[in-house]
C-alpha positions in Angstrom: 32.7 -3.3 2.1 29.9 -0.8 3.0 31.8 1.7 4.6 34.1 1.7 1.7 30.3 1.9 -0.6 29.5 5.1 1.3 33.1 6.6 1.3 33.1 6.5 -2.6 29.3 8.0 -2.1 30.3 10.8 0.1 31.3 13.2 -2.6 28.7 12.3 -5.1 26.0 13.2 -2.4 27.6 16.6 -1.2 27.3 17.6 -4.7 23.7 16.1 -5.2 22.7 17.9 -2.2 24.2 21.3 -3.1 22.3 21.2 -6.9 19.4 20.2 -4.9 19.3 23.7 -2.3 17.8 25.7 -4.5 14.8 23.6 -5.4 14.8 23.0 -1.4 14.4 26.7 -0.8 11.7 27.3 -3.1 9.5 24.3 -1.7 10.0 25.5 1.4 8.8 29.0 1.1 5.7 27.4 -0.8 5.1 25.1 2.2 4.9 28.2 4.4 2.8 29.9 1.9 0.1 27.1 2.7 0.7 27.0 6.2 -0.1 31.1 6.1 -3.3 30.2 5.0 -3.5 27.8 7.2 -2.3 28.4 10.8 -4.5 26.3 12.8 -3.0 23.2 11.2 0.0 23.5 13.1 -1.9 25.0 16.1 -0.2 22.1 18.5 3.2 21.5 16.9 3.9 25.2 17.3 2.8 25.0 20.8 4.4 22.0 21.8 8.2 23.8 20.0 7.1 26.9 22.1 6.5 25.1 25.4 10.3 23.1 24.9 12.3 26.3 24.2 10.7 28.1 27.1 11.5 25.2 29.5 14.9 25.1 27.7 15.7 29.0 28.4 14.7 28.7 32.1 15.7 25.3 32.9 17.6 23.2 30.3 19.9 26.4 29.3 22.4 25.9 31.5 25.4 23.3 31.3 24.6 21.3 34.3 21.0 20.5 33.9 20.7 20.6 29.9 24.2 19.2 28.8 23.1 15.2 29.4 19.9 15.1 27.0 21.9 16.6 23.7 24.6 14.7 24.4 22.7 11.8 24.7 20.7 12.4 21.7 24.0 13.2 19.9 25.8 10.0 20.6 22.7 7.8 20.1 22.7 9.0 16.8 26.0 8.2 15.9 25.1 4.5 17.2 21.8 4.1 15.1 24.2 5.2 11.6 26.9 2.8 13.2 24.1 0.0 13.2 22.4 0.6 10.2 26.5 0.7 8.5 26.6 -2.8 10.2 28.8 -1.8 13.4 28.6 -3.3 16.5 28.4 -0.7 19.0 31.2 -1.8 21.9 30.8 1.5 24.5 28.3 4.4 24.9 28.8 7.0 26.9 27.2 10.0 27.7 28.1 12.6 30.9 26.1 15.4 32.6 29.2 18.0 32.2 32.0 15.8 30.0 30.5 15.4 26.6 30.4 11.8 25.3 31.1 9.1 22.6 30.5 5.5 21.9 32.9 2.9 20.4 32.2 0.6 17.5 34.2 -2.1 15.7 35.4 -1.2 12.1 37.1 1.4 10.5 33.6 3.6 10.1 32.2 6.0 7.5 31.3 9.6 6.9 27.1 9.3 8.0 28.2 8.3 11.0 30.4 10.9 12.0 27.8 13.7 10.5 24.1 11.6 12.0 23.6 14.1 14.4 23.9 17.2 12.4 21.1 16.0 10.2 19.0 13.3 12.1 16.2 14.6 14.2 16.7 11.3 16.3 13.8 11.9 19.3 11.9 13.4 16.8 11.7 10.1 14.4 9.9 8.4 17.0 7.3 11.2 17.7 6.4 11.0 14.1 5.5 7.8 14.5 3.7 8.2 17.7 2.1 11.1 15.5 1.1 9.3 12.4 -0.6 6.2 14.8 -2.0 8.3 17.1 -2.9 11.1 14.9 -6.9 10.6 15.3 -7.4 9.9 19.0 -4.3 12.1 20.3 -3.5 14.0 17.5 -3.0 17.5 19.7 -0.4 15.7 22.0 1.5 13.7 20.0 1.5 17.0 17.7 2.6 19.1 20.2 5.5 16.0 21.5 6.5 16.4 17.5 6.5 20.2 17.9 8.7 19.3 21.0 10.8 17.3 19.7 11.8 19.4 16.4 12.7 22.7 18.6 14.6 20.2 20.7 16.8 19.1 17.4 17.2 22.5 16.3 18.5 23.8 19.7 21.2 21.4 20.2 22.1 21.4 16.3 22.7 25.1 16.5 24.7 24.9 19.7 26.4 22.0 18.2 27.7 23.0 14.5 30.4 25.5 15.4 34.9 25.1 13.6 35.6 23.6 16.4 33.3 20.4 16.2 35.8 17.5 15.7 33.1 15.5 13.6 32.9 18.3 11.6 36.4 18.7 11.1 36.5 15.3 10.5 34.6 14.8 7.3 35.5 18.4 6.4 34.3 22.0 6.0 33.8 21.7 2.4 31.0 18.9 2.8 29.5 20.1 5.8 28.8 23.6 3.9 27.7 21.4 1.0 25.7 18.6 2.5 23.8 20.2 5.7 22.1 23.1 4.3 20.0 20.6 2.1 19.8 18.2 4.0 18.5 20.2 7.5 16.5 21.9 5.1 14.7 18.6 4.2 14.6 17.0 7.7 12.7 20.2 9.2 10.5 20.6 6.5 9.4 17.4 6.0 8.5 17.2 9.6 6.7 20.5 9.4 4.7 19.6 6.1 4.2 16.2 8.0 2.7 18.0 10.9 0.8 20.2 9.0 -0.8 17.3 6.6 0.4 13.9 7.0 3.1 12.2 5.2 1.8 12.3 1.8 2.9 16.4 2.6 6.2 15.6 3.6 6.5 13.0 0.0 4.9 16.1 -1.8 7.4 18.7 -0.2 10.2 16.5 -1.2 9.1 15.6 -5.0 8.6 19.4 -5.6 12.4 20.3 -4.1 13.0 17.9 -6.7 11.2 18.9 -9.6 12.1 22.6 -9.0 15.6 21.9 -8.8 15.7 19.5 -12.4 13.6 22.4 -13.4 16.5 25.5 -12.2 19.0 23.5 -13.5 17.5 22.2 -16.7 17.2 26.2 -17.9 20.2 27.5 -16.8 22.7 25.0 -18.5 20.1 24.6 -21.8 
């Protein structure tokens, strides 16, 4: 019954998504207009995303030593969206040099295929980590955030490519209409809640929003 819920969803949201991009766009750019004037702010998230793609050019780059962690990260995603969809996962498997997958029972749904286009799974935890430990360790569990995000946009880019089969799965039309918003508003919101806490990231969100009923308010009126 659920899958069949967010089946009937799935278009609905693609389109939802793509009137949302420009709105997204135009809160973004404002989001880096604060953090211009104020760098400092992100002073340890930057450092910590600086620190993981320098160990990931000279160490995680190639297949055999960096192919096990995204792979991992990759299929653990597609069992959190198979749990939350009320799956049970039956396998998980992921391989040093041989990809991965996992097995659940049911037919499954679209969010499950696409989770780990979209959701920053290592770095959902460092937020939290971040948020409780913000006072005391605020410039390491920043910097594990920082970390974390370059992490998720490293093996997203080396992951969205034609020849993806979950992307070919739910399609080529929703993937160009759904990801763009919806990366937009998972790196964002962890940058604005980096930079100032999670009423930033709630802020950053309400004004995509607002922007975009604005856009689209004046162009059809």
């Amino acid at each position: 019954m659920l899958d069949r819920v967010i089946q009937i969803l799935k278009w609905p949201v693609a389109l939802a998504s793509a009137a949302l991009l420009p709105g997204v766009l135009l809160a973004s750019f404002d989001l880096l207009g604060q953090i211009a004037r104020q760098p400092a702010a992100l002073k340890f998230f930057t450092l910590g995303a600086l620190v993981y793609v320098l160990v990931w050019h000279f160490l995680f780059r190639g297949r055999i030593t960096g192919s096990f962690f995204p792979t991992f990260e990759h299929e653990l995603s597609h069992a959190i969206f198979a749990w939350l969809s009320l799956h049970r996962v039956r396998g998980f498997k992921a391989t040093w040099s041989r990809g991965g997958h996992i097995r659940f029972e049911g037919r499954g749904n679209w969010l499950i295929t696409i989770a780990p286009y979209y959701f920053p799974t290592l770095a959902v935890p460092a937020a939290l980590l971040h948020h409780f430990l913000s006072t005391e360790l605020g410039f390491w569990s920043s910097g594990l955030l920082g970390a974390s995000v370059a992490f998720h946009l490293i093996s997203n880019w080396k992951e969205t490519h034609r020849g993806q089969t979950d992307l070919r799965e739910v399609g080529f039309t929703f993937c160009f209409l759904f990801l763009p918003t919806a990366n937009l508003l998972v790196y964002f919101g962890l940058v604005a809640f980096a930079f100032a806490g999670l009423p930033a990231s709630y802020a950053f969100v309400l004004e995509a929003v607002q922007i975009s009923e604005s856009l689209w308010y004046s162009w059809l009126s």
